[in-house]
Each structure stands twice: as C-alpha cells, then as structure tokens.
C-alpha positions in Angstrom: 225.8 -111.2 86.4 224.3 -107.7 85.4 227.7 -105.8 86.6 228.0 -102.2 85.7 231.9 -100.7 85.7 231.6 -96.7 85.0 233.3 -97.9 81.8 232.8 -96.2 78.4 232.5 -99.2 75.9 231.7 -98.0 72.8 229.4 -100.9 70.7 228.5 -101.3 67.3 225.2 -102.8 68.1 222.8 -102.4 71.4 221.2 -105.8 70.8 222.5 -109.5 72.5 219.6 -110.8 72.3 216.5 -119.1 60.1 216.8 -120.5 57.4 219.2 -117.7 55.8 223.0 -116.9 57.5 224.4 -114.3 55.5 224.6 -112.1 52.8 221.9 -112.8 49.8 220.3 -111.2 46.5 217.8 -112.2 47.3 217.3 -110.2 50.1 217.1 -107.4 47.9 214.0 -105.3 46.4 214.8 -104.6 43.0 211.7 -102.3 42.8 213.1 -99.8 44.9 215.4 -97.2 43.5 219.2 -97.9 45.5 219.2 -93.6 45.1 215.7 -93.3 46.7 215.6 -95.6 49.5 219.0 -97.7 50.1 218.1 -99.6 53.3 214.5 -101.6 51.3 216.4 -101.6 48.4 219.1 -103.9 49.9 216.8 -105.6 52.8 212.9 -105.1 51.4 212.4 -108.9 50.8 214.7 -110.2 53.9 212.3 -107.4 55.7 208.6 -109.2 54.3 209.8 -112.5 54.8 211.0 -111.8 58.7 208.6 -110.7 60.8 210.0 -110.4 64.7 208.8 -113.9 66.4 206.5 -113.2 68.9 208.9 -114.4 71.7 211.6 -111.2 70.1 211.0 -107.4 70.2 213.4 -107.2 67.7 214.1 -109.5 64.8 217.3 -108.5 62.3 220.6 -110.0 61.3 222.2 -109.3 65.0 219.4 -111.5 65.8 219.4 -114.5 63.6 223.1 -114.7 64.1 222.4 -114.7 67.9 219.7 -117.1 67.9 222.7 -119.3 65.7 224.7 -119.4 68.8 222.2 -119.8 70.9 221.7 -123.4 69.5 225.2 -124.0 69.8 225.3 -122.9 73.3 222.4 -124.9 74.1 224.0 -128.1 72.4 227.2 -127.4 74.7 224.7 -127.2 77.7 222.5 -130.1 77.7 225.8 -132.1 76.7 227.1 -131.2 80.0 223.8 -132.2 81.9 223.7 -135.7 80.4 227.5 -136.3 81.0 227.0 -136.2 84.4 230.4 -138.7 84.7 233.7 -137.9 83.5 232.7 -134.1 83.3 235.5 -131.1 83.0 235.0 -128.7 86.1 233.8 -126.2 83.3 231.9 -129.0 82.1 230.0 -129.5 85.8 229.8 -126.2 86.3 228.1 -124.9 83.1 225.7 -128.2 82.9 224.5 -127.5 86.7 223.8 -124.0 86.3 222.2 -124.6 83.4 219.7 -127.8 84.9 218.9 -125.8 87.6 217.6 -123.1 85.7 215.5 -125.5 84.0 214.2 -126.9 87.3 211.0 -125.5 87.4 209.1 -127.7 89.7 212.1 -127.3 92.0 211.5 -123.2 92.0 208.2 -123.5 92.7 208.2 -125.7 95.7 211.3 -123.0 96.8 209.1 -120.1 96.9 210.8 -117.1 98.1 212.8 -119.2 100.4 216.0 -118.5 98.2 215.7 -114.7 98.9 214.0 -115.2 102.5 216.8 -113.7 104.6 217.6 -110.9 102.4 213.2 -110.1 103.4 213.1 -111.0 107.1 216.1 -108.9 107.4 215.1 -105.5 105.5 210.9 -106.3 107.3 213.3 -105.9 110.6 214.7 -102.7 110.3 213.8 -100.1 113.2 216.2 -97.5 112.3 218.0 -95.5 109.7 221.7 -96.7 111.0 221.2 -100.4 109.9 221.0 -99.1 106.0 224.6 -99.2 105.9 224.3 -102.9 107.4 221.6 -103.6 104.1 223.4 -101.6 101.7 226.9 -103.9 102.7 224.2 -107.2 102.3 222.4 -106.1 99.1 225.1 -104.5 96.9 227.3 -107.4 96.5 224.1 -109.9 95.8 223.5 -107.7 92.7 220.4 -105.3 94.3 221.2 -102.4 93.1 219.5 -99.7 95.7 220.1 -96.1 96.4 223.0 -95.8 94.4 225.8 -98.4 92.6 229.4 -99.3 93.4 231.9 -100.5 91.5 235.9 -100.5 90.4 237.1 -98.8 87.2 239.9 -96.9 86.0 240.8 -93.9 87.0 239.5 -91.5 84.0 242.7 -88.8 84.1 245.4 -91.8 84.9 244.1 -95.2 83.5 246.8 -97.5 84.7 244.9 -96.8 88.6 241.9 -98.3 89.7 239.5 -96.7 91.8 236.5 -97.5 93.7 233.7 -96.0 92.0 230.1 -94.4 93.6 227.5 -94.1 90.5 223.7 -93.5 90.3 221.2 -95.9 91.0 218.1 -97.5 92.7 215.5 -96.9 90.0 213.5 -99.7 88.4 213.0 -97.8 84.9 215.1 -97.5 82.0 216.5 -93.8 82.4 215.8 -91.1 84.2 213.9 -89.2 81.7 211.1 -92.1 81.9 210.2 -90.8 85.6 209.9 -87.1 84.0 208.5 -86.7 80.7 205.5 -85.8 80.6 203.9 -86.6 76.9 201.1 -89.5 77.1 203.9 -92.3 76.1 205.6 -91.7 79.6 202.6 -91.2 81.6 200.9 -94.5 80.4 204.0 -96.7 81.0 204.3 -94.9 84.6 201.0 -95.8 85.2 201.9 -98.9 83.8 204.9 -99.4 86.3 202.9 -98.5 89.4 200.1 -101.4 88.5 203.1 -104.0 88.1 205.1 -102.6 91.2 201.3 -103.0 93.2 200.6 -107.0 91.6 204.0 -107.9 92.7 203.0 -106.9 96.2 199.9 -108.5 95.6 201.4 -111.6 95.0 203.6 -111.5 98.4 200.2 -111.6 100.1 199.0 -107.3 100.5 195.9 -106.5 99.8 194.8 -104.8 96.8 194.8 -101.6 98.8 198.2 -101.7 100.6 199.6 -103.2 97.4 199.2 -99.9 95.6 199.9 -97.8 98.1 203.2 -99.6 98.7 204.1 -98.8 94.4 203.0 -95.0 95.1 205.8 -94.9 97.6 208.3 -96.9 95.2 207.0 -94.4 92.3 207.6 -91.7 94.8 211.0 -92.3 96.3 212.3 -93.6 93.1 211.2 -90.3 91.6 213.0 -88.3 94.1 216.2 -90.5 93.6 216.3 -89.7 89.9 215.8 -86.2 90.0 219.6 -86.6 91.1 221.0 -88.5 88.2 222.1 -87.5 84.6 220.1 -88.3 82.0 221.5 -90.4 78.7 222.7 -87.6 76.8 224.8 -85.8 80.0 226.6 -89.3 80.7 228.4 -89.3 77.1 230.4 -86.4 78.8 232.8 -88.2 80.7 234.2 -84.7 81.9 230.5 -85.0 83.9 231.0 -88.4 85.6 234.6 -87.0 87.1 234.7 -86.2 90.5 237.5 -87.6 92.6 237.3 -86.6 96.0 238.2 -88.0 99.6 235.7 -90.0 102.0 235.5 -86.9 103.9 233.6 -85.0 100.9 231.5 -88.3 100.2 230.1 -88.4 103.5 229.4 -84.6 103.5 227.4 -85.8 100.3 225.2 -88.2 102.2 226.3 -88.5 105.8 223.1 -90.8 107.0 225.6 -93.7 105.7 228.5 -95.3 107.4 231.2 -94.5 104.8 234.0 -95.5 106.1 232.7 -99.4 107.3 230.4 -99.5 104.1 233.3 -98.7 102.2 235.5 -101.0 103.9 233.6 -103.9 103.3 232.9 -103.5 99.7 237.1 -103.4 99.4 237.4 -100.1 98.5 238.0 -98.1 101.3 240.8 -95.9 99.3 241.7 -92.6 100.8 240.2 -91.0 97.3 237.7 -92.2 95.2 235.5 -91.5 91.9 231.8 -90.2 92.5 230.8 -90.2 89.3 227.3 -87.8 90.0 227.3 -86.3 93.1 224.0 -85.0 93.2 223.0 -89.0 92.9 224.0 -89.5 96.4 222.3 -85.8 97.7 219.4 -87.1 96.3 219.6 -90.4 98.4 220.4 -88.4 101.6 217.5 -86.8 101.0 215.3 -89.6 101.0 216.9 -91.5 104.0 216.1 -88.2 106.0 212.4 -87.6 104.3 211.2 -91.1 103.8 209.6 -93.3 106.7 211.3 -96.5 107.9 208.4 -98.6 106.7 208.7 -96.4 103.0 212.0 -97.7 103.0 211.2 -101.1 103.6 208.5 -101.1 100.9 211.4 -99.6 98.4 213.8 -102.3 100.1 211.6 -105.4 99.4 210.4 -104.3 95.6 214.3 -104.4 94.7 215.0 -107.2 96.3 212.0 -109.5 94.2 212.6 -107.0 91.3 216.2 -108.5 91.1 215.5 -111.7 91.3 212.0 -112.3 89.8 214.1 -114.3 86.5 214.5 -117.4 88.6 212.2 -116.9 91.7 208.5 -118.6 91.0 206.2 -118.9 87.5 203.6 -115.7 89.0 206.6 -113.4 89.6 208.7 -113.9 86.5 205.6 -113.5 84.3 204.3 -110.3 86.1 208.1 -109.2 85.4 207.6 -109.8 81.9 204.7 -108.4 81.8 205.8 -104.9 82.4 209.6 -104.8 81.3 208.8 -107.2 78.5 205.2 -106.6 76.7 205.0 -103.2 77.9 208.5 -101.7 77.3 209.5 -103.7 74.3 206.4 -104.9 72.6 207.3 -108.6 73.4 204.2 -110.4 72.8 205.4 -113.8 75.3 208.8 -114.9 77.1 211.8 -116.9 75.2 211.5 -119.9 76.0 213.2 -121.3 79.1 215.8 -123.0 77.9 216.5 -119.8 75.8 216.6 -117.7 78.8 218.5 -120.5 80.6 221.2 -120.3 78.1 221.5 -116.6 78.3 221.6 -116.8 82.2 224.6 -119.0 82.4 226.3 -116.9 79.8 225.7 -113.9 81.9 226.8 -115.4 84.7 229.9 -117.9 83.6 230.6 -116.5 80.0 233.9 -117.7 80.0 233.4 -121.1 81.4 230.5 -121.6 78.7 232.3 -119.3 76.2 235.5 -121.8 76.1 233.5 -124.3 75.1 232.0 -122.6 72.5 235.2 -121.3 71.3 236.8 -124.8 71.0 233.4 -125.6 68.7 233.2 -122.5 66.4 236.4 -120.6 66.2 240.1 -121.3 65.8 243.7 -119.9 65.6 242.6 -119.1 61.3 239.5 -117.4 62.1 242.0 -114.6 64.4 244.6 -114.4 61.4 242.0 -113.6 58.8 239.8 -111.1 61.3 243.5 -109.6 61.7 244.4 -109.4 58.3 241.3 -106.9 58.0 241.9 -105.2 61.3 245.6 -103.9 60.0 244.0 -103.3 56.3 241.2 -101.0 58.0 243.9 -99.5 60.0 246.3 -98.2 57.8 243.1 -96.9 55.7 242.6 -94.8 59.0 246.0 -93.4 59.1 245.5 -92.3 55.2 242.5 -90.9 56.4 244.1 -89.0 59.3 247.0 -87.9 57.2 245.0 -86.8 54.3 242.2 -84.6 56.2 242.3 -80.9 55.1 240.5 -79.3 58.3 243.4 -80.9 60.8 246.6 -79.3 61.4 249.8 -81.5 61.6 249.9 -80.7 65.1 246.7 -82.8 66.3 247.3 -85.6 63.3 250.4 -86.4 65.3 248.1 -87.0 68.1 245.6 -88.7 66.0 248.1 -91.0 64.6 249.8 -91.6 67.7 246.6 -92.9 69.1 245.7 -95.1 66.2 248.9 -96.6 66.8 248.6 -97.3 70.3 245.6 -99.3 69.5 245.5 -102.7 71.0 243.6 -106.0 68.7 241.4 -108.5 71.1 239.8 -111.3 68.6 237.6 -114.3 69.4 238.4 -115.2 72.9 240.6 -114.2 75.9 244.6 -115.5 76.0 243.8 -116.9 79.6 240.0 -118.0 80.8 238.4 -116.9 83.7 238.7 -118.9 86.9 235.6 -119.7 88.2 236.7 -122.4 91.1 235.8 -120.8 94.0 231.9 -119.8 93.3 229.5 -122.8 94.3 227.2 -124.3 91.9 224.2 -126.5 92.6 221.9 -128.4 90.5 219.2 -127.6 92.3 219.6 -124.5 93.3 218.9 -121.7 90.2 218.4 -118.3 92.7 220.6 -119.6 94.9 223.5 -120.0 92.2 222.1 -116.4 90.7 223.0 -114.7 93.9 226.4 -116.6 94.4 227.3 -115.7 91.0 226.8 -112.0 91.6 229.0 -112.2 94.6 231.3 -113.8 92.9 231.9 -111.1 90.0 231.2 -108.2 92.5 234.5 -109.6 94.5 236.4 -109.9 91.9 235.9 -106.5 90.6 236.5 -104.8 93.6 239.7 -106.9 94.2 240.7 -104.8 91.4 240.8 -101.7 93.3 244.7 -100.9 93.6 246.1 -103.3 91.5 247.4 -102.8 88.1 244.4 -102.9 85.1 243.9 -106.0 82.9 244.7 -104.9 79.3 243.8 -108.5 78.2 240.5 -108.9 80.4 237.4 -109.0 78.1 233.9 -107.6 78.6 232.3 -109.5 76.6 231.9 -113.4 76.8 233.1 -115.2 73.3 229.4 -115.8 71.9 228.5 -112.9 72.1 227.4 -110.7 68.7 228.7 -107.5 69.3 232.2 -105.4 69.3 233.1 -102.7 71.3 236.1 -100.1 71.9 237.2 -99.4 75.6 238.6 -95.9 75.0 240.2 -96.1 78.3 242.2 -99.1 77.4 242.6 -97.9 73.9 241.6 -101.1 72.4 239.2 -102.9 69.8 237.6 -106.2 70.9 236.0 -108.7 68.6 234.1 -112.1 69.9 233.9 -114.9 68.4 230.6 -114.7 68.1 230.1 -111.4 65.4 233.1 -112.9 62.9 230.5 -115.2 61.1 227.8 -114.9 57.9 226.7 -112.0 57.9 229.3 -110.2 59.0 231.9 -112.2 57.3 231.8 -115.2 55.2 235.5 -117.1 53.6 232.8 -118.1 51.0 231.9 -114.5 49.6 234.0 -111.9 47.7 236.2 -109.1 49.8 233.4 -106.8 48.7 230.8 -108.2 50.9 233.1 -108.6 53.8 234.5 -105.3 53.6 230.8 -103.9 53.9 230.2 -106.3 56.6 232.7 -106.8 59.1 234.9 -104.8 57.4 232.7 -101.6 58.6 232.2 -102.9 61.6 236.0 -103.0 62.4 236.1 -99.8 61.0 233.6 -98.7 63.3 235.2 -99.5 66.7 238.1 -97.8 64.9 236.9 -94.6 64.7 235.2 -94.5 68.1 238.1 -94.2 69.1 238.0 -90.3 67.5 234.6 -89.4 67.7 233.0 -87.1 70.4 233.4 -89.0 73.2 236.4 -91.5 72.6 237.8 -88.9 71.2 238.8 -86.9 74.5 241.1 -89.3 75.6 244.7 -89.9 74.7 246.4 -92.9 73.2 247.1 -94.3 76.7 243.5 -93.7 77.8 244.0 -90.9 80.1 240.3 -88.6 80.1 243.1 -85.5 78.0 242.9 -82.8 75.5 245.7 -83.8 72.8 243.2 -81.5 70.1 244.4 -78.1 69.8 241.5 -75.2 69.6 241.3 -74.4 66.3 241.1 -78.2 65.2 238.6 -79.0 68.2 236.2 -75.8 66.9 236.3 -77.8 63.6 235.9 -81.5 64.9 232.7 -80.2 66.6 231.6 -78.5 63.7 231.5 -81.1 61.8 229.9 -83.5 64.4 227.5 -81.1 65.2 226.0 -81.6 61.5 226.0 -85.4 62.1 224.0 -84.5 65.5 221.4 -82.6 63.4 221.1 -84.9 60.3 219.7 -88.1 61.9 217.5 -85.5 64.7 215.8 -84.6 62.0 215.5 -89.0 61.6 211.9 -90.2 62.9 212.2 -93.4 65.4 208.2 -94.5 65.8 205.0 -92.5 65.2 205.8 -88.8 66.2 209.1 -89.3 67.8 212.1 -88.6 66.5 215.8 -90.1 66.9 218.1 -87.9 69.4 220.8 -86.5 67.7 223.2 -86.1 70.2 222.5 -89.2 72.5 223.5 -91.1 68.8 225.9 -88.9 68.1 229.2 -90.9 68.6 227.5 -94.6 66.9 227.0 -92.2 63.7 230.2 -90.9 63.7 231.8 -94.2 63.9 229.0 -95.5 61.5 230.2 -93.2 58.2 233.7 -93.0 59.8 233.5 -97.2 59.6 232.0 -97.5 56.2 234.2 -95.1 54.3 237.5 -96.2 55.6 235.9 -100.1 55.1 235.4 -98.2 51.5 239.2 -97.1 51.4 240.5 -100.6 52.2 238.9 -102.3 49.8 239.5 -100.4 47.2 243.5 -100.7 48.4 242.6 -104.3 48.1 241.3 -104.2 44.7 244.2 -102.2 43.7 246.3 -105.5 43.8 243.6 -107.5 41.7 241.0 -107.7 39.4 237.4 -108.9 40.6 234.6 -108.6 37.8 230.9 -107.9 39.0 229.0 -110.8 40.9 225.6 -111.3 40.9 225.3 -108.1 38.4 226.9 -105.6 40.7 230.2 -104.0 41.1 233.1 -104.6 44.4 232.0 -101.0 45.1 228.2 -102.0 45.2 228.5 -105.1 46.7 230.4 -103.4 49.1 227.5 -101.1 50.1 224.7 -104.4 50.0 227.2 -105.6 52.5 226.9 -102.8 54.6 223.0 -102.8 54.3 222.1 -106.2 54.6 224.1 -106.4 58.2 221.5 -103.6 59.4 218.2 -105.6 57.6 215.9 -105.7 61.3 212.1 -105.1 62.0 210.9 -104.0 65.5 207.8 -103.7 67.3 207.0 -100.0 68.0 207.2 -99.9 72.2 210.7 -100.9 72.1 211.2 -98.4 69.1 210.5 -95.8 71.5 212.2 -97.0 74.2 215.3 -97.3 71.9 215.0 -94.1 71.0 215.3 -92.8 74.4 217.7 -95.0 75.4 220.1 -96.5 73.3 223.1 -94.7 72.0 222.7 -96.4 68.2 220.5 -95.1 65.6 217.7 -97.2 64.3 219.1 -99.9 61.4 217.2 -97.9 58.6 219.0 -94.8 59.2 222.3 -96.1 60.2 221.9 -97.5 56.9 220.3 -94.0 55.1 221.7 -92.0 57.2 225.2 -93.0 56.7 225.1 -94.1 52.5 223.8 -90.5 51.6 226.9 -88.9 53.3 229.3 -91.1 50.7 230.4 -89.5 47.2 231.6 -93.2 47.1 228.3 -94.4 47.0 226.5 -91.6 44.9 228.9 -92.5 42.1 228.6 -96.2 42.7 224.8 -96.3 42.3 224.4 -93.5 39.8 222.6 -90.7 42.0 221.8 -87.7 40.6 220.9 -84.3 42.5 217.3 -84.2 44.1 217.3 -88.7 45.1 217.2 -88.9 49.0 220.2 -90.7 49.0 222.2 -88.1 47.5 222.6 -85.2 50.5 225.3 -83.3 48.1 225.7 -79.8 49.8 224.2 -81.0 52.6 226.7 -84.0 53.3 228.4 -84.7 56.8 231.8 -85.8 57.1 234.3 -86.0 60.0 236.4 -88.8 59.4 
C-alpha cells in the first residue's frame, strides 16, 4: 500500500530499495589523501569493485544490506507457499499474497479483468456530478486523482486527528518536472507523453487517438500542478496549514459533493486540514474547463497507471520503461520474485515483518541499540547546554524537547491485525486493490480518535530510520541495526560512526529547520525566542549554501535548501556520535586497529555507511527530489565541517577537507 499521511518523517536515507556485510579496510583507497578527498579515501575500492547491477539504479551499502533482507524475506515467503498445511494465519496470508504475485500465467489470462469495473464505470460517465461518485470509488483503491485524502494529526494540537485534503493527480515525480524548462525536463516530458500514448496503445487506440489522449493527460496534469507546492515550499509546514470548515472547502472546488464525498471516506469532521488550497482551485478549474471525455482519458490512465505492477507482462514493462529506464537509469526490472517480496512488504509489513523479526532480531539486539540511543542522548544535551550562540531561555526548550523524546527499536509492542482483508492465491491485482482498501480504512478510522504513539511507519525489514517530529519520537527497524551499521564483532569506533551517527541523526532532526518548529509534544510552535531563532537560521543558512555550491550530475547542482534539514542532522549526527564516543573512551583504553585511531575509525565508519554508485538519470532525479544529499557529499560535506576530524587525520590549511573559516556548525 503506497499510503501518503501529510506526516513529516524525517529519514536518514531515501533508498528501500554481496559478498561483503560491513565495515572493511579494505574498502579503503590508501592512494587518496583522507585531507583531500575523504569519501574515495574510505570507499574508493568498495566503489571499483561495485558497480550498480543492472536490475538497481543505485547500488551502495543501504543497498546490499537491503538485498540481505531481501533473501531472508524471500526464504520466509516461499516457506509459507510450500506449507500449505498447518500454516499460521500470518503464515497463509503472507505465502498467498506472495504466490499470487508470482502467478504470472494467471495474470495474463486475467487481462484487465481485475480493474474492469473500475473502466466500464469511469467509460460511462455523462456528467460532471458523478465525479464525486468516482472520486468516493477510486480514492480508497489507492488511485490517487485530482487530489489525495488522508488522516494525520493535527499540526498546532497533535494529540487530534484530522481528515486531511492534500495535492495530487499527477503521474511525475514533483511538480517542478511539469515546468522546467532546461533540455533534461523537456526530453523526459516528451518521454512521458510517448509512454502515456503506448499504454493507450496497448488498450486497443490507435496510434493517433493514443497520443492525442497523453496530450490531454500532459495537459490537465499540467494545469493540476500549477496548483501544488513544489519540494522546497512543502518543508514549511507553516505552508501545508490550513484548517478550515467544509463550507470554505467547497468554496475551494464546489463542482464536488463535499459533504457525501467526505462522508464516505470517514471524515466528514466539521473542520478539517487543506493542506494547499490552491491544489483543489486548480482541480475546480479543470472539472469546469476540461471535456467529459478529457476526463475520462485522465480517469482511465490513473486507473492502469496504478495498477500496471501486477496487471499483464506489456503493461508492467511499458511502466518500467518510463519510471524505471527513463527516470532512474534502470537498465531491466528486479526480478519477480524481488518485486514480489517488496509487494507483500508494502502491503502486509507487519504480517511478513513478524516473521522476520522472530528470524533476525531479539530482546538483546533492543538493549544494545538502547544502550547507544541514551549515550547519543546525553551527548546532545552536553551539546545543547554547552552552545555559546543560545540563551538559557531556548536551551530549556531545547532540553525539554530532547527529553520528551520517545525510543521505537526493531519492531512494534503489538502487530498489526490484518484478519479482516481477503487474500487469494490466485488473485495478485485483486489482493493489491483489497490491500489498499484495507490501509485506506484503517487510517481514516483514525480520524477522532486518540493518535497511536506506538504505531510504526515503517515495516521491521526495512533499512531506514526516521523521526516523526509530530510525535516527537525516533524509530529504528530491525532491519538498519545490522553490519554496516552496526556490528557486536567490531570496536565502538566503527559503530559509533555507523549507527551511532545515524542515531544521532534522527536526534537532531528533531532541532533542525523543520523539526525544529515544533515543541516537545509535537504541537507545529515557536518555543525559540528571536534573537536565538536569527541565529539558528544563520547558521543553517551556511549549511544551505555549502552543499548548493555541491554538483549532483553533469551541470546540476544539489539544492541547498530542499537538503537542508538531512545536512543539519548529518554533521549534527556525526559530531554528537563523535562526543559519545569519546565519553565512551573516557572509561577505557582501546589502542589503534587496523593502523588507525578510535577517532579515525570513527570517521571510516561514518564513510563506509555512505560508499554507493548511481547511474546519472536517477542522480538528477534525486537531486530534484529527494531531501538527502548525494552519499559523496553527505560524506565531504559533513567531515570538512569537524575540527574533530581535521585533527584526527592531520589536515592542514588549503586540503579540501579542511573548510577552517569557512566551517558550518549548528548543533
């Protein structure tokens, strides 16, 4: 289930996507000056010998680690299928989504029959009063057109939640990718067009009515996102805040039947969040501009757009043709049993992630991950306490936030219930669709009720962290606390630098630009005072122009402020990682290993996490998109801040690696 809350989780890496697990010197290139260039110095070999498969766009230690659990999950999978007898309900459940997704002969003979009603229903439509009927119809299945729905809490009083209208109903990444006009976009809009018209071409149109049906998708979808917020305005939360009563929505877009769409979604509230406004203005527009049958054409491309993963071979390849080899460089598809297991994890994570966790993590695995999270917390609140540009007034704030932080590791304290959504065997769209009901029911049931601190939005397996600034709280799958990130075999050095800094990372999102304006209870609140505010931004505001000036692929350069909070929390992470450790150390003796020092081994640690090679289209499209920096200049960008490392490696004035004057610092 691809389910979108207006949430603001706040990752450490943008990626879900071997002979080597975890940290090695021999990884390293020892020709490279540590001063010059960090990043090859502690990846160069790992980076020759790994070249991205040809079924990855990306190929780097998130990666490896993923493709890891991905053999596990498997394992669990097909164990399931052959049972057959004797089989847990999670058991069933998992095992027949999973054979049915393999089931490719059975999806061919289907056809389009699994999404057949959902066609006949929108090729039926005579007028613009039965879109509320579609919108009621599609929205729960997971086609997301004209604009999305959701539940989430309230953003000035998190313990409510609130329905939740957000932007929509486009097919490309972000709506700058329907506007720029450099040769990049251009191509891959021409690009879009061509894949929007062979998708047509394969429901039976003619060449000719084909791509005039993707000029009016191009076109409406166009005039839909001139309505939305780009990337960069949506890290404002301030932006996405606009509670207001039904009345007001339907002065927004009054061509739709508020009041019984909103009804049967579940959240007909007398209030509720609209988180861009000018998103639904811009749909209103096109219900009153566009034809009936141009609706119908944008109808039906969502519709197979959605659901071209598990409808027949032709669609799914033309899908990967244009979201795969064009956007990302992907030279040909996972294979199926790849995409299979990331299909049931997406749609029954924590049916498939309990059995995982049972395999791979236990009750030590959540004391030693603690044990780190309390060390890199109190090296915060020495931070906080010790910082010369805050006044005592907003440190109390500070600190009373870092308390107020809440520790999620591994796995949830009570598993989803899955019971009451159908599975079949032989039935993979059919189960796809069901499963997207499923989770879109269950998050609007939320709407009223009092918020889950304990929920998780992440499934166990999955190699990632994140902090939920509206719940105040760290989480920590299963998945991420292995080699590379942390190993029981290796020194504290290493693990600092690994997960160490990645702890320390979710730490301080919870004080950079955009965690950072809301209050320990997760209320969207100004707890800085103005003087200390000017400063805070300041400072980040030198972060924002040191990795601008960073170039992502060819002539394109990172965005400064779209990365601006993973940077933050990046050299916030590492240094406080840096002040743990050494409070560590403080309490022993360790000699050098392998030639280098705790504080060295500390910084490989750090760099080896980030080793990763990527294929040029989905550099770009990273760069436009995705909030984190590439791995080289999280790496860079970060290490040249540190005095720490400077002293550690022996840099002098004038190495790359050295900033000096020039150095950011805000936590």
């Amino acid at each position: 289930m691809r389910f979108t809350q207006l949430a603001f989780l706040i990752s450490v890496c943008a990626l879900t996507s071997v002979a080597q697990t975890g940290f090695s010197i021999d990884s390293l290139d020892k020709t490279v000056n540590p001063c010059t260039n960090f990043y090859q110095f502690a990846c160069g070999t790992w980076l020759k010998s790994n070249p991205v498969p040809s079924d990855q766009a990306v190929w780097g230690r998130f990666s490896e680690l993923a493709e890891r659990n991905r053999n596990t999950l498997r394992d669990i999978l097909e164990t399931s299928v052959a049972k057959k007898t004797g089989r847990s309900a999670v058991e069933a459940r998992i095992g027949d989504y999973y054979e049915a997704c393999l089931d490719e002969k059975g999806i061919e003979a289907r056809g389009l029959t699994p999404i057949k009603p959902m066609l006949n229903r929108i090729a039926a439509l005579k007028d613009r009063k039965q879109f509320t009927d579609e919108l009621i119809r599609l929205h729960p299945a997971g086609i997301g057109v004209m604009f999305s729905v959701s539940s989430g809490q309230d953003l000035k009083k998190a313990d409510e939640v609130t329905a939740q209208l957000d932007q929509g109903g486009t097919g490309l990444p972000e709506k700058d990718y329907y506007f720029k006009d450099d040769a990049k976009s251009v191509e891959i809009r021409k690009a879009y067009v061509a894949h929007v018209a062979k998708v047509f071409q394969l429901m039976g149109d003619s060449a000719e009515v084909a791509a005039k049906k993707a000029d009016t998708v191009m076109r409406m979808e166009t005039a839909i996102a001139k309505g939305h917020l780009d990337v960069v305005a949506r890290r404002d939360p301030n932006k996405l805040y606009h509670r207001i009563t039904q009345k007001e929505v339907a002065a927004l877009a009054p061509s739709i039947d508020w009041p019984r769409y909103l009804a049967a979604m579940g959240a007909n509230q007398p209030t509720l969040n609209v988180a861009v406004t000018e998103a639904l203005q811009a749909v209103e527009g096109q219900i009153k501009q566009a034809s009936i049958d141009d609706w119908k054409t944008y109808l039906t491309w969502h519709v197979i757009r959605a659901g071209s993963a598990l409808l027949p071979k032709a669609y799914n390849e033309e899908s990967f043709n244009f979201f795969g080899r064009v956007l990302t460089g992907q030279k040909e598809q996972r294979a199926r049993w790849k995409r299979c297991v990331s299909f049931v994890d997406g749609d029954l994570g924590e049916a498939l992630g309990r059995k995982y966790v049972e395999m791979t993590f236990g009750q030590q695995g959540k004391e030693r991950t603690l044990a780190m999270v309390h060390a890199l917390e109190q090296a915060l609140q020495c931070d906080i306490e010790k910082l010369d540009w805050m006044t005592p007034e907003t440190k109390k704030k500070a600190l009373e936030k870092l308390h107020a932080i809440a520790n999620k590791i591994g796995f949830p304290e009570q598993w989803r219930d899955y019971s009451k959504l159908v599975i079949s065997a032989s039935d993979a769209s059919g189960n796809s669709l069901r499963a997207n009901q499923f989770e879109f029911r269950r998050q609007m049931a939320k709407i009223g009720q009092p918020v889950d601190k304990k929920e998780w939005l992440m499934s166990p397996p999955t190699v990632n962290a994140y902090y939920d600034p509206q719940n105040n709280n760290i989480n920590f799958p299963a998945g991420i606390l292995q080699p590379p990130f942390y190993d029981n075999k290796l020194d504290d050095a290493v693990n600092f630098g690994g997960i160490g800094a990645v702890i320390g990372h979710e730490l301080t999102h919870g004080f950079d630009d955009e965690g950072g304006k809301f209050d320990a209870k997760g209320n969207l609140e100004n707890w800085w005072t103005e003087k200390d505010l000017k400063e805070f931004e300041k400072r980040t505001q030198c972060v924002a122009k040191q990795y601008g000036g960073y170039t992502a692929v060819d002539d394109l350069k990172l965005n400064g402020e779209l990365t601006l909070g993973e940077n933050v929390a990046d050299n916030g992470g590492l240094r406080i990682a840096y002040m743990a450790l050494m409070d560590t150390l403080a309490k022993k003796t360790q000699p050098k290993v392998d030639g280098f020092t705790p504080e060295q081994r500390l910084f490989l640690g750090w760099g080896q996490v980030w080793c990763e090679n990527q294929r040029p289209e989905i550099a770009r499209m990273r760069a436009q998109t995705d909030p984190h920096s590439m791995a080289e200049w999280r790496v860079n960008g970060t290490v040249s801040n540190m005095p720490e490392f400077w002293k550690a490696f022996g840099c002098t004035e004038g190495q790359t690696m050295m900033r000096g004057a020039n150095a950011c610092r805000v936590w």
